[in-house]
N, C-alpha and C positions, 0 to 999 in steps of 0.2 A: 339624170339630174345630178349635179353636182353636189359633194360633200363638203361642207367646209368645217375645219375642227382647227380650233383653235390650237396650238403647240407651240411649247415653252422649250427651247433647246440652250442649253448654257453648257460655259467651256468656264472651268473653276482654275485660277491659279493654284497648285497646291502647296504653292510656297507662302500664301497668304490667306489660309482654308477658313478662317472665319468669316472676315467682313467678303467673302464670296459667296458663303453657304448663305451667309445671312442675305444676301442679295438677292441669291437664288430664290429664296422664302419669300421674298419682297415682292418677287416677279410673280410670280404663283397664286397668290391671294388677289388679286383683282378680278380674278375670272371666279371668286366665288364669294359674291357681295355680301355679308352678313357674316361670312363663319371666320372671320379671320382669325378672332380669339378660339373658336374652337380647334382650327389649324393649329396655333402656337402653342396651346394646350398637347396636341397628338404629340407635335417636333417636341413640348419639352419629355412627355411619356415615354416616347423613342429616346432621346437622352441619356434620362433618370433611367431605364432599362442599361442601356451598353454601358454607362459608368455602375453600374451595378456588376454588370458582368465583368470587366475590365478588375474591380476592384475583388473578386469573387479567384478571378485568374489571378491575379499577383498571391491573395491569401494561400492556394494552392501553390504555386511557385514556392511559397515559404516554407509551404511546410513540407516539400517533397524534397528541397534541396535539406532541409535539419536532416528529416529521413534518411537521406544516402549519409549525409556525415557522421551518423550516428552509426550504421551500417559497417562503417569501414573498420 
């Protein structure tokens, strides 16, 4: 018996990574009728998570590079 599964394959410009990603997201939520807000919900959790850590990375940067100056 044949399988059929539906798949979603995307090629992101990354010189234009938003209005792609957000496309990508676009394409995605059809195949799951109802939960779209719950979807956009996870993508903003995922978000607010790596801007958490990004911001989390530079606080350290700061304070590692005072560290050494202070050091020397």
């Amino acid at each position: 018996m044949a399988k059929v599964q539906p798949v979603v394959k995307v090629e992101l410009d990354p010189l234009n990574p938003v209005p792609e990603i957000c496309a990508a997201i676009m394409a995605v939520t059809p195949y799951h009728p109802g939960q779209e807000e719950a979807i956009l919900i996870g993508v903003q959790e995922a978000i607010e998570r790596r801007l958490n850590q990004l911001k989390k990375g530079v606080e350290q940067d700061g304070e590692q590079i005072r560290e050494s100056s202070r050091s020397e």
